[in-house]
Structures are given as structure tokens and as C-alpha cells.
C-alpha positions in Angstrom: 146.2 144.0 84.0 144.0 142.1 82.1 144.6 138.9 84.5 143.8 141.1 87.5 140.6 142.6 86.2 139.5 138.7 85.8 140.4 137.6 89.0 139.0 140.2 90.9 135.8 139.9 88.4 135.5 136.0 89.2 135.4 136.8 92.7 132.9 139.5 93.0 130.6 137.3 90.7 131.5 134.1 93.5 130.5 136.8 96.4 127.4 137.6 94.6 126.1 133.6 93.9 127.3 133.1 97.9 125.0 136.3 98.9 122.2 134.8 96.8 122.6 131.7 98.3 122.4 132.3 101.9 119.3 134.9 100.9 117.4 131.7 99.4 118.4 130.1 102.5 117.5 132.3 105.0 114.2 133.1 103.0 113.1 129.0 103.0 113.7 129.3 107.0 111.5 132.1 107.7 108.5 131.5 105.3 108.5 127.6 106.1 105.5 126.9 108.5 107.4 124.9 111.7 105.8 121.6 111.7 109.1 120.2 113.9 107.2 118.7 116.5 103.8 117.4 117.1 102.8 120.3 120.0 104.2 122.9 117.2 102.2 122.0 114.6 98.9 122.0 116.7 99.4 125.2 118.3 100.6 126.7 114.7 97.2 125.3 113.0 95.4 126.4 115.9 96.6 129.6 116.1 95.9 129.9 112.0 92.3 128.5 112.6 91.0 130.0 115.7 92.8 133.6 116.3 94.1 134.8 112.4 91.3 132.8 111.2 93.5 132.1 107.8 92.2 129.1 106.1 95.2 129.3 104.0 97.6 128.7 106.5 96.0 126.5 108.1 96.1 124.1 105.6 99.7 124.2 105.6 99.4 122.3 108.9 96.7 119.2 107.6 96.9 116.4 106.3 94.4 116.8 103.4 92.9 120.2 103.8 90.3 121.0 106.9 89.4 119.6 109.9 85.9 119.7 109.4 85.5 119.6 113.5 87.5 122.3 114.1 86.6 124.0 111.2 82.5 124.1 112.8 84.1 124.8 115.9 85.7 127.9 114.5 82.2 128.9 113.5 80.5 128.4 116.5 83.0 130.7 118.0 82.6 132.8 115.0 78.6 133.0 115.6 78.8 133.5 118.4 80.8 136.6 118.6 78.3 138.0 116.1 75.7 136.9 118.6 76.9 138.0 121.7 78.3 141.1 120.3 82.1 140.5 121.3 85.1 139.2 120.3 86.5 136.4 122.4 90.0 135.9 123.1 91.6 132.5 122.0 94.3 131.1 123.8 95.8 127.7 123.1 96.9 125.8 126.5 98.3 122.5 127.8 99.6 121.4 124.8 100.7 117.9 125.2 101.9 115.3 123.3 100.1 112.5 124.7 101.2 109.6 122.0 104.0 109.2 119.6 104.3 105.8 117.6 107.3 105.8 114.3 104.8 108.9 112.1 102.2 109.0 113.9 100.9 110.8 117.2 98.4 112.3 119.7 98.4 115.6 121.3 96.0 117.4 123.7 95.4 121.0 123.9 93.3 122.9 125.6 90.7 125.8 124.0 90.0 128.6 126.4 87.7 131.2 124.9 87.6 134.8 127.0 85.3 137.9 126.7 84.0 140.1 128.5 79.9 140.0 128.2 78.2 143.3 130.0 81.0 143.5 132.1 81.5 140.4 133.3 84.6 138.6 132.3 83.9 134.9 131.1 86.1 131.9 130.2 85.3 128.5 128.8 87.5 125.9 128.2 87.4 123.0 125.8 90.0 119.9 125.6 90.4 118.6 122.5 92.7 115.6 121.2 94.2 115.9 117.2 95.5 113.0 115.8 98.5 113.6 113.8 101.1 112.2 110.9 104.4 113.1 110.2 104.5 114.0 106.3 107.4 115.9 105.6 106.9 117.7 109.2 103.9 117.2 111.6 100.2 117.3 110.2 96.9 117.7 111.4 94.9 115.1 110.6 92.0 115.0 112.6 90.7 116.6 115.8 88.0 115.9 118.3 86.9 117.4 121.4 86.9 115.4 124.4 85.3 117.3 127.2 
């Protein structure tokens, strides 16, 4: 009896350390920011920047912090809300990987900010090209806009 009550005692405590396990696992997956790809990792920072406006997780995306370019363009934006009296709509569009060389590479996105101001919808757009590394997963490391 004795050897049964140890068997069966071994195993439940393997189930449990396997159940832990896979909860670690699947825990890492989901609360790891997805820096896989170069046109991930700027639509993830942008989205973090522009439309949660989340400086935290933002930084998750950079090389070394901000992106002092984006950063004043977030407050223009920001301003100009407060300004205008609105709240625009941010959507990120044609991402594009323009440039990959070994760690590092270039991407292109387009900025299209949307409100509607007395009742007229209006839309600008902004291209901008981020230059970025691959440290442990793609990284911001510096953005400019080009038109």
C-alpha cells in the first residue's frame, strides 16, 4: 500500500511541475511584446506611441528609450487635439520593410490622422521612415518623417 500511495504521489507532484511549466510558458508568449519582424515592431511601437499613448510600452520597442521625433510628433498630435477640440483617429498604414542588411533595417509607414472638425471629416497623412536593429527582436531606433 505504502508503494502505491508513492507512486501515485510522485506522479501527481510530476503533473503539477508539467502544469506549471506550460503556465510559465504560455504566460512568456502572451506578455512578450512581438518584435519578430521589422514591420511588427514599428506598427507595435506605433500603436504604443500614437493611439494607447503608453510610454512604457513603447519603450519595449526602442533601442535606448524614445524617439525624440516621434515622441514631439506624438505631442503635436496631442496639442492639437486639445486645440481643435477633437480626438483624431490614428491609423498606421503601408508598412513596409524597405531595407534589411544582417541586424539592421529600414521600414516605411504611413501616419494618417482622422477627425472630424465642425462636421467635416479630415485626414492627413504623414510617411515616415524608422531605422531599426535587431537586439534580441526588432528595435526602434530612430524615426524621421519624410514627406
Amino acid at each position: 500500500m505504502r508503494t502505491v500511495l508513492t507512486v501515485v504521489a510522485g506522479v501527481l507532484a510530476l503533473l503539477c511541475l508539467g502544469g506549471v511549466a506550460t503556465a510559465v510558458v504560455w504566460y512568456n508568449r502572451a506578455s512578450t511584446p512581438d518584435r519578430s519582424t521589422p514591420d511588427v515592431a514599428v506598427i507595435n511601437y506605433l500603436q504604443a506611441t500614437l493611439v494607447s499613448r503608453d510610454p512604457n510600452r513603447a519603450g519595449l520597442f526602442t533601442c535606448e528609450g524614445a524617439v525624440p521625433s516621434v515622441d514631439e510628433f506624438a505631442a503635436d498630435v496631442a496639442g492639437r487635439e486639445r486645440e481643435l477640440g477633437v480626438s483624431f483617429s490614428i491609423n498606421i498604414e503601408d508598412v513596409a520593410v524597405t531595407e534589411t542588411a544582417g541586424a539592421d533595417a529600414t521600414v516605411v509607414a504611413v501616419i494618417r490622422r482622422s477627425a472630424a472638425i465642425d462636421g467635416i471629416h479630415q485626414s492627413l497623412t504623414d510617411t515616415w521612415r524608422f531605422e531599426l536593429n535587431d537586439r534580441d527582436g526588432w528595435r526602434v531606433c530612430a524615426g524621421s518623417r519624410i514627406s
